[in-house]
C-alpha positions as CSV (number, residue, x, y, z in Angstrom):
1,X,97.9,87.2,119.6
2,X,101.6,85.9,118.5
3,X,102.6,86.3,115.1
4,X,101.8,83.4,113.3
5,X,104.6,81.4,111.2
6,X,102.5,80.2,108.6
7,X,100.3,83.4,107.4
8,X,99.9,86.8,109.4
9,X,96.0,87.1,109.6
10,X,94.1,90.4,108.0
11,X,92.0,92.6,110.2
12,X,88.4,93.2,109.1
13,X,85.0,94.0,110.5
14,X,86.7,93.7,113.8
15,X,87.8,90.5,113.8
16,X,91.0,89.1,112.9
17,X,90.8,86.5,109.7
18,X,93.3,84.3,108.0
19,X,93.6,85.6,104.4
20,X,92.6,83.4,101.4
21,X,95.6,84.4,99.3
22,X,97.8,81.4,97.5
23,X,101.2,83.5,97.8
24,X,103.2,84.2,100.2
25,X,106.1,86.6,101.1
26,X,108.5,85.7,103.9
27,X,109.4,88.4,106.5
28,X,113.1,88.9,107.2
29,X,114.9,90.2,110.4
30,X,117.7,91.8,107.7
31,X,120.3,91.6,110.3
32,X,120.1,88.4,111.0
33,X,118.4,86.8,107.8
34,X,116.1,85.1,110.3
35,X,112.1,84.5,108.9
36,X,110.0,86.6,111.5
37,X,106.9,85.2,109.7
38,X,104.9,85.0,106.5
39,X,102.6,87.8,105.3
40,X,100.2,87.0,102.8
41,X,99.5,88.8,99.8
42,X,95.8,88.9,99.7
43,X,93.4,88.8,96.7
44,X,91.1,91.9,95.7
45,X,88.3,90.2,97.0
46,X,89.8,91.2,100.8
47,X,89.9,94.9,99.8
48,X,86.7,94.9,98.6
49,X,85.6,93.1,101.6
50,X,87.2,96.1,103.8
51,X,86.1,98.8,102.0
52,X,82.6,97.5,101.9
53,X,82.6,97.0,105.5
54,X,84.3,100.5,106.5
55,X,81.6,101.9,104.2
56,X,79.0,100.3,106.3
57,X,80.6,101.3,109.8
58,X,81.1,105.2,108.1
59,X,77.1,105.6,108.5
60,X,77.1,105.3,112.2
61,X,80.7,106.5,112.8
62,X,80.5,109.8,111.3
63,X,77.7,110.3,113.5
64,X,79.4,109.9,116.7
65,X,80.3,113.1,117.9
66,X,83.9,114.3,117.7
67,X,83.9,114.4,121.3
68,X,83.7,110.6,121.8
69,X,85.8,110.0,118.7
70,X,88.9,111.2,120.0
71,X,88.0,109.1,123.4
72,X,89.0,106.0,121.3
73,X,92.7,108.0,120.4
74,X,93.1,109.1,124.4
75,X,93.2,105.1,124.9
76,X,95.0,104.2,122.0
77,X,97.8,107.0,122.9
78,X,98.0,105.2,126.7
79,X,98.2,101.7,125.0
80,X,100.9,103.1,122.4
81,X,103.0,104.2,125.8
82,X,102.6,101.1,127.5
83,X,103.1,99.0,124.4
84,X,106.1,101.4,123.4
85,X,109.4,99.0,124.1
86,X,107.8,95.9,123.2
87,X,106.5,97.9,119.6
88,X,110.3,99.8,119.5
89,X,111.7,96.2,119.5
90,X,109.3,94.9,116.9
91,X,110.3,98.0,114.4
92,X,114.0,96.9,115.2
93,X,113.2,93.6,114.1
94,X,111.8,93.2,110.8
95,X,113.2,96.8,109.8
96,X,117.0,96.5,110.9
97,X,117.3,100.0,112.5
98,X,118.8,100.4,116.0
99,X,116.2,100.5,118.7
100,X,117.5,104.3,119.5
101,X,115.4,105.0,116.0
102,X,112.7,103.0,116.6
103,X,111.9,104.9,119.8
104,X,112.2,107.8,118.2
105,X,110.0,106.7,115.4
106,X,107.0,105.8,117.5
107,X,107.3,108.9,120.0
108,X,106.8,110.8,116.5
109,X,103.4,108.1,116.0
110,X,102.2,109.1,119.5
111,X,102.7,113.0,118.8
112,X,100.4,112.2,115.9
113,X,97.5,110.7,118.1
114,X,98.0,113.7,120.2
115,X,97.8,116.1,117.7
116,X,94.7,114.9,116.5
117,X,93.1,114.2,119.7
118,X,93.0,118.1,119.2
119,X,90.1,117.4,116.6
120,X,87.0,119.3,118.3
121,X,89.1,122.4,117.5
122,X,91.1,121.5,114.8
123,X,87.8,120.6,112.7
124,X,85.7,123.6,113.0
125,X,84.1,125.5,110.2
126,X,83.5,129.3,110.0
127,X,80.6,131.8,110.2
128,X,79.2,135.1,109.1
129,X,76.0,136.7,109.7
130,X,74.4,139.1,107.4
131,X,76.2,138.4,104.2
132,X,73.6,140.1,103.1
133,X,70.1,141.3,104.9
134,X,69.1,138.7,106.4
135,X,70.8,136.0,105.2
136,X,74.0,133.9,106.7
137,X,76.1,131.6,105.7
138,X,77.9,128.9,107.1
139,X,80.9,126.7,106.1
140,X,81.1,123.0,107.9
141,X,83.8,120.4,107.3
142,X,82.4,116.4,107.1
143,X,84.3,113.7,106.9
144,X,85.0,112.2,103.3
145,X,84.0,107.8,103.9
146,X,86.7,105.1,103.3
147,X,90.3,106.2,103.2
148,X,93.6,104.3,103.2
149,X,97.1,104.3,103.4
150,X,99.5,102.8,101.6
151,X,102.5,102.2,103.7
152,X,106.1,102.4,103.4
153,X,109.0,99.7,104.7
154,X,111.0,102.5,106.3
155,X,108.8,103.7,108.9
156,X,106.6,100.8,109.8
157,X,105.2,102.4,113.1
158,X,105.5,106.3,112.1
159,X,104.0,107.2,108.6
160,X,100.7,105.5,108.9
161,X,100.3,107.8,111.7
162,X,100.7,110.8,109.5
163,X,97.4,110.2,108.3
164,X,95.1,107.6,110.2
165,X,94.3,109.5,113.6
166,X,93.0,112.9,111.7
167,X,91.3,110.5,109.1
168,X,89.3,108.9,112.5
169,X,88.9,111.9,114.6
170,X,87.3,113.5,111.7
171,X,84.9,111.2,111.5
172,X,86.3,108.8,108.8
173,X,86.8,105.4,108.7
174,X,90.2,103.4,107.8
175,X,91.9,100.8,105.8
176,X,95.6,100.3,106.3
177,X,97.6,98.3,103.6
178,X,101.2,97.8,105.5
179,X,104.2,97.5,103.5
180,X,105.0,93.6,102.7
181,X,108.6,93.6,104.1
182,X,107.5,95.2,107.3
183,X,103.6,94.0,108.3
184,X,104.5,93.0,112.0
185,X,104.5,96.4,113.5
186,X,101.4,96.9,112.1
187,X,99.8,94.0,113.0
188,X,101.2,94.7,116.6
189,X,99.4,98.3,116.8
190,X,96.3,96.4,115.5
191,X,95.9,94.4,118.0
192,X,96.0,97.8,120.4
193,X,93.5,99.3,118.1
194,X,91.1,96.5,119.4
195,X,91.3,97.7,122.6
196,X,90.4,100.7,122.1
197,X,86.6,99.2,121.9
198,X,87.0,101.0,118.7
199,X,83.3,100.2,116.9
200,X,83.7,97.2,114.1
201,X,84.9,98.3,110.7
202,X,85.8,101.7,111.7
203,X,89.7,100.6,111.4
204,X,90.7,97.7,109.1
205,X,94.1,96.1,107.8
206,X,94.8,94.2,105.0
207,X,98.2,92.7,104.0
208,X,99.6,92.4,100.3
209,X,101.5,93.4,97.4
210,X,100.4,94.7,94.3
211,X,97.1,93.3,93.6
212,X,96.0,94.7,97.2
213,X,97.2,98.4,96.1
214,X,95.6,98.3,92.9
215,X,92.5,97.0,94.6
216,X,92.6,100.2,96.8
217,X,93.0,102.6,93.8
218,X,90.6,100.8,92.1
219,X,87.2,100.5,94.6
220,X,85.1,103.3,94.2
221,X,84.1,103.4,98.4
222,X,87.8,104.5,99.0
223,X,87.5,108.2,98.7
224,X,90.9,108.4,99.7
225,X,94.5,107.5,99.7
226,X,98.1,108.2,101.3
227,X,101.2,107.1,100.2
228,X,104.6,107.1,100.9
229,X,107.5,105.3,98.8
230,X,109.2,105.9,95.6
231,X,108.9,109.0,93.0
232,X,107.8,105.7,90.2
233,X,105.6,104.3,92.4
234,X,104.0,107.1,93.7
235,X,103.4,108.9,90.3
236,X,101.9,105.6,89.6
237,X,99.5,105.9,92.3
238,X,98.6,109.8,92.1
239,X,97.8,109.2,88.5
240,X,95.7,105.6,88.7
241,X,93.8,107.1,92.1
242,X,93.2,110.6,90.6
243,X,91.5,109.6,87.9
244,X,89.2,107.4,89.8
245,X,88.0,110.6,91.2
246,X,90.0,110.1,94.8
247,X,91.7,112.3,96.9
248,X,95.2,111.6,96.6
249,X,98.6,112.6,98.9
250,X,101.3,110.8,97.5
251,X,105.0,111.2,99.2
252,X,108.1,110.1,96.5
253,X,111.8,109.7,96.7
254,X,114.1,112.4,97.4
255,X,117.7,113.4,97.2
256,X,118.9,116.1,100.1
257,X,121.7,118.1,100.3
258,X,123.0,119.9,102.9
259,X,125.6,122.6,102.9
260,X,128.2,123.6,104.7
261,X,129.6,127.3,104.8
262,X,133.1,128.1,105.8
263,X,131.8,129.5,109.0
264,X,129.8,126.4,110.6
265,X,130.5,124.7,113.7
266,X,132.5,122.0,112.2
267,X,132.3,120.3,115.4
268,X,128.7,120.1,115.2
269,X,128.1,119.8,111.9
270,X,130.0,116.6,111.3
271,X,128.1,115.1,114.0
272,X,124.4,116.3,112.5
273,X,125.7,115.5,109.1
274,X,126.4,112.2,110.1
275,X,123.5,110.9,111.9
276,X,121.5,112.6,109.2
277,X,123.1,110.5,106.3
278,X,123.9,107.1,108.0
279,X,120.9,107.3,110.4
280,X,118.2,104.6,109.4
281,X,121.1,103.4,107.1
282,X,120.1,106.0,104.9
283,X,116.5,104.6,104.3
284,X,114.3,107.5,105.0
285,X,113.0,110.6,102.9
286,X,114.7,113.0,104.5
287,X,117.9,111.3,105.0
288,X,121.5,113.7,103.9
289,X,122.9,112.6,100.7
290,X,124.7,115.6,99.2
291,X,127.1,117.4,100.8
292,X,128.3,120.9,99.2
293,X,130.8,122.6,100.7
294,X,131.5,126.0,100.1
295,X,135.0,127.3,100.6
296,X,137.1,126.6,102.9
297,X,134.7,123.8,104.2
298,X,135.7,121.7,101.9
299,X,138.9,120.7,103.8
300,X,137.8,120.8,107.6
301,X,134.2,119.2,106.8
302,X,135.7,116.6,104.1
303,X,138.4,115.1,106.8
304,X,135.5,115.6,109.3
305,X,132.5,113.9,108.1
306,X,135.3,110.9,106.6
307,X,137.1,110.2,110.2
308,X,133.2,109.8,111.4
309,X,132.1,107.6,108.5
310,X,134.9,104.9,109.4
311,X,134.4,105.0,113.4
312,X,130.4,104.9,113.0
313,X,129.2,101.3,114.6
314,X,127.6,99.3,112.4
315,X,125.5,95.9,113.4
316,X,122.5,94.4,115.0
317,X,120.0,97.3,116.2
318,X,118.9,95.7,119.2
319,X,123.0,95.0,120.4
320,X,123.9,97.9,122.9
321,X,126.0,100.8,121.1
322,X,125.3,99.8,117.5
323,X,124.9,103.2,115.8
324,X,123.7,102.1,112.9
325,X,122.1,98.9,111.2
326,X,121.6,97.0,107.9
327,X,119.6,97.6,105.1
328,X,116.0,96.3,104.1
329,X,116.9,93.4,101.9
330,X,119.7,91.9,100.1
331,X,118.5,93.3,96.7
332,X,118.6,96.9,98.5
333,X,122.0,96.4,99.3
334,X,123.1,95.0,95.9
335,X,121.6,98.2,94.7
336,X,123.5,100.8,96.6
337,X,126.6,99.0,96.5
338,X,126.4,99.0,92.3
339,X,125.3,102.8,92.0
340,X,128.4,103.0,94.4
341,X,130.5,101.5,91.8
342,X,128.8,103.2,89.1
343,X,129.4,106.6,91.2
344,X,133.6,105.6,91.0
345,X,132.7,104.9,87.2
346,X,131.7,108.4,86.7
347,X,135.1,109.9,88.5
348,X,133.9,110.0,91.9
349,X,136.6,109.1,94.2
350,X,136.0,106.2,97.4
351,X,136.7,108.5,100.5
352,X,134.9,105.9,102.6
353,X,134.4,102.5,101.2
354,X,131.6,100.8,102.9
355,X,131.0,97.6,100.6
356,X,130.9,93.8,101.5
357,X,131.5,94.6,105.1
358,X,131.7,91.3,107.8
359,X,130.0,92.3,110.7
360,X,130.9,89.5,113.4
361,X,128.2,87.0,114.4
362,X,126.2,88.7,111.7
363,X,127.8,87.5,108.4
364,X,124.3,86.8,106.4
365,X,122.8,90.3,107.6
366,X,122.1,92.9,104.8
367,X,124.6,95.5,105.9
368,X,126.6,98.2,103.7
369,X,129.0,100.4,106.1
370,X,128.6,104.1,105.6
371,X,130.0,105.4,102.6
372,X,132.0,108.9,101.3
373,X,132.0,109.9,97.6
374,X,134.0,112.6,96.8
375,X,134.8,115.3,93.7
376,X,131.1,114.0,92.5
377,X,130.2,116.0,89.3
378,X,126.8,117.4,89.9
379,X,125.5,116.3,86.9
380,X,126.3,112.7,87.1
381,X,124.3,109.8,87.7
382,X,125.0,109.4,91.8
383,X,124.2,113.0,92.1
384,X,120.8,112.8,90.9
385,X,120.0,109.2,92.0
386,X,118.0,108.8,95.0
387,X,120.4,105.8,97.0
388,X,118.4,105.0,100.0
389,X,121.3,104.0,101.8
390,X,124.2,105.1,103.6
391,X,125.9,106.8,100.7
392,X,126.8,110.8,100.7
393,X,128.2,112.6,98.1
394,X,130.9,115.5,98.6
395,X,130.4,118.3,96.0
396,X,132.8,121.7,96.7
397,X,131.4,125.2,95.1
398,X,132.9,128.8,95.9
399,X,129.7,130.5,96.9
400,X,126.7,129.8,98.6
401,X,125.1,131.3,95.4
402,X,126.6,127.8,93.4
403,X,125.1,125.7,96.7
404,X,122.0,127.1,96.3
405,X,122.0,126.5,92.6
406,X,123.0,123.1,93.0
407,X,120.1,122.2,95.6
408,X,117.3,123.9,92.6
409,X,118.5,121.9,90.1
410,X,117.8,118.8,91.1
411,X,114.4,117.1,90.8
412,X,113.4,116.4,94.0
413,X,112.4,118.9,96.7
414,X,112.0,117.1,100.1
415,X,114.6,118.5,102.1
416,X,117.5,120.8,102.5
417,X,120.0,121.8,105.3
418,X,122.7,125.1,105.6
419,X,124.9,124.7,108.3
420,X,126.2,128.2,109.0
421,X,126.6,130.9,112.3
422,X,125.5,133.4,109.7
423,X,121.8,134.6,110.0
424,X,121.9,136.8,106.8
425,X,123.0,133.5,104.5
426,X,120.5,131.4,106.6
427,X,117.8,134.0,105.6
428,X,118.9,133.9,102.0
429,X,119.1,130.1,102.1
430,X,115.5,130.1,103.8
431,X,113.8,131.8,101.0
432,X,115.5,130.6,98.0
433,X,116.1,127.2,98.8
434,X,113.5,125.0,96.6
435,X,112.9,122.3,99.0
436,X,109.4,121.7,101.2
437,X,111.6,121.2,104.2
438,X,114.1,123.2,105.3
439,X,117.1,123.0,107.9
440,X,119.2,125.3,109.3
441,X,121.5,123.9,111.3
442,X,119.2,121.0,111.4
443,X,120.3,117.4,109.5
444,X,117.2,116.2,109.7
445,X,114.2,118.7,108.9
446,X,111.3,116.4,110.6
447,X,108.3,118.5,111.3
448,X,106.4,118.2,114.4
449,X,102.9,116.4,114.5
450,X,101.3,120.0,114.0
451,X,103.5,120.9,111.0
452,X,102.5,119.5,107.7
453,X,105.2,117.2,106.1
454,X,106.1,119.2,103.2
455,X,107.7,118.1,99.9
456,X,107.8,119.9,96.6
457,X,109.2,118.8,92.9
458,X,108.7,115.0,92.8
459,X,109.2,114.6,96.1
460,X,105.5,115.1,96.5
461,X,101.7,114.5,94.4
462,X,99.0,116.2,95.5
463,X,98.0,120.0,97.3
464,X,97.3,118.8,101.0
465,X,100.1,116.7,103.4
466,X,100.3,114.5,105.9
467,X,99.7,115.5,109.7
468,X,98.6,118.9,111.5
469,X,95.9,121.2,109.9
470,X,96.7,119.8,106.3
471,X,95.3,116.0,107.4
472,X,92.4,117.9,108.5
473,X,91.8,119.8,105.6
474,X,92.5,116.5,103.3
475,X,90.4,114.2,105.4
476,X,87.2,116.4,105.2
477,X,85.6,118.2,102.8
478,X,83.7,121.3,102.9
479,X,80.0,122.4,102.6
480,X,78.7,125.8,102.3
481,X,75.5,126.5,103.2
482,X,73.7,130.0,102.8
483,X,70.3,130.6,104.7
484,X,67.6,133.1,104.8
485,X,65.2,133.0,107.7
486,X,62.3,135.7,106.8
487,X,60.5,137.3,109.6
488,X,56.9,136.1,108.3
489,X,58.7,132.3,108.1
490,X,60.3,132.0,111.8
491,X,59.0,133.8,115.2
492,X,59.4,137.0,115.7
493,X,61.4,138.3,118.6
């Protein structure tokens, strides 16, 4: 199936349908400007129409044995492979990062399937004979109905792998809402999901905007939702879904320092620090965007990380030896480029200036140019503000004491880094840091598939994450049951 200029079709029951909505959104390659398609932005009635059918298809599906669930993720994890260039590109595309990420982003999607291919162990309940005479008791996990996701524009092909292979393999089934500036990668994987023979209704896709996500936090069949986006919008969600009774994992924004010791590999550092806060263009949760340096450090990392900034190559993703692409839309970068004004405004200095930059053959694209703040206050606005963008901030402290204090006092709690050779202050850093993710030596603190994604603060609503044991725990729920069997009742042995 190509993608279709005119409308991108839904997915539902199994077959793929052209949406009734009466507004739509035009998709943009933001390097180029180009229109990749249109993606419509379909009415509640289409929710309700895929949340009525995946109720339908949870009867049987829960049913099948966990066995011959994962059977369907074995042959979606060998389509993912040889679909993986061809999907790469398509990330690259409507996203703007270099195809280098997008590999990497969908190797982390097929870990997921992997992972939860694992589900006949991963799903088991417990046992104990003889809690008291006689008498056992059991506890089983089942799976919970309808869930969704509510996807991100960063990670097209990644995050709603987080969640929807455990939410299958335990025995759920699946509605996936795609972001509206990113639906082709989606719609690409979709079309793999077919494949699979996977039973009608079981997986279901249904593009939109608003009106689609309150539709989801609305029916009362979805017993479940994942999201990842902003700290606004995901409160918004946590709290609307909550108290319709649902389950709820809701990722938010973030704002992640790292720091720097006067003892780190400099070397190394600059590098990690680097692709950490101009990898993706700085659009992803767990991107750098603070960098305290303690010491010394703030001399050798400062004329480090700047001399990197200016040499890192920005343009299309999909041209040979880019390093890093644009932004999302041209309202994103209109955004970071004024909190970068209104970080000089507040007496940061411009290090690295990376505003209005003419990338050649490229003139329309979206692009800002990595950018160095420095002497930023830590209480000021561009300290606290999530960017998402290529923007870090240098703040210098004397102690990794004022580090540390500086990464607890900020809202957020996604992600912090030390770089250091010391293992005493990477200890200390380890267990006081107030993040859910935590580096050392590491720019960007990605758990594996069978690590939960952690987040604290507002970085994160909810108890349970995404991937590993958590998606197992959050896409089941569990039943007790205690059981006597008298002698005079059953046959005697």
């Amino acid at each position: 199936m190509a993608f279709l200029t005119e409308s991108l079709p839904n997915y539902i029951n199994g077959q793929w349908c052209a949406s009734t909505a009466t507004e739509y959104i035009d998709v943009f390659n933001p390097a180029t400007t180009e229109i990749l398609a249109k993606v419509p932005l379909s009415p509640t009635s289409e929710v309700n129409q895929a949340a009525e059918t995946a109720a339908e298809a949870f009867v049987t599906w829960r049913r099948t044995p966990p066995t011959e669930r994962v059977q369907y993720l074995f042959k979606l994890k060998n389509l993912l492979e040889e679909h993986f260039e061809d999907l790469a590109r398509t990330i690259t595309l409507e996203c703007g990062k270099t195809l280098a990420e997008s590999k990497g982003e969908m190797r982390r999607a097929i870990e997921n399937v992997e992972v939860a291919c694992g589900i006949p162990m991963m799903m088991q309940g417990t046992n104990l004979e003889d809690i008291a005479q006689g008498i056992d008791e059991i506890m089983i996990r089942q799976p919970l109905g309808v869930c969704a996701v509510i996807g991100p524009f960063n990670f097209p092909g990644m995050i709603p792998f987080w969640f929807m292979p455990y939410a299958l393999a335990c025995g759920n089934t699946y509605i996936v809402k795609p972001s509206e500036k990113v639906p082709l990668t989606m719609q690409k994987i979709f079309q793999l999901l077919e494949k699979t023979g996977l039973p009608k209704g079981v997986v279901n896709l249904v593009n939109g905007a608003k009106a689609a996500v309150e539709a989801i936090l609305d029916h009362p069949k979805i017993r479940a939702i994942s999201f990842v986006g902003s700290t606004p919008v995901a409160k918004y969600i946590y709290s609307r879904a909550a108290a319709n009774g649902k389950r709820v994992q809701c990722q938010g924004g973030a704002k992640n320092p790292i720091i720097v010791l006067p003892d780190a590999d400099i070397e190394m550092t600059r590098r990690i620090a680097a692709d950490s806060a101009f990898g993706c263009a700085g659009q992803r949760c767990l991107a750098a965007s603070i960098a305290v340096t303690v010491g010394e450090a703030r001399h050798t990392f400062t004329e480090a990380i700047a001399e990197t900034a200016k040499k890192r190559i920005v343009g299309n993703g999909l041209d040979q030896g880019v390093e890093m692409g644009p932004v999302i839309t041209a309202e994103s970068k209109a955004r970071i480029e004024g909190l970068i004004q209104k970080g000089t405004e507040g007496g940061a200095t411009l290090l690295v200036d990376g505003r209005q930059p003419k990338i050649p053959g490229y003139e329309q694209g979206y692009f800002v140019r990595p950018t160095i703040l420095q002497n930023v206050d830590p209480t000021s606005e561009i300290a606290k503000t999530e960017i998402f963008g290529p923007v870090l901030s240098l703040i210098h402290v004397n102690s990794i004491d004022d580090a540390i204090a500086i990464v607890n006092s900020g809202q957020y709690g996604n992600m912090a880094c030390l770089f250091t050779t010391s293992g005493a202050a990477a200890r200390k850093f380890r267990y006081e840091a107030e993040t859910g993710n935590i580096g050392i030596n590491i720019g960007v603190a990605a758990p594996m598939a069978f690590f939960p994604f952690s987040g604290w603060k507002e970085s994160f609503f909810g108890d349970l994450h995404g991937q590993g044991n958590h998606a197992v725990e959050f896409f089941t729920q569990t039943k007790v049951v205690v059981e006597r069997w008298p002698s005079e009742w059953s046959r005697q042995f």
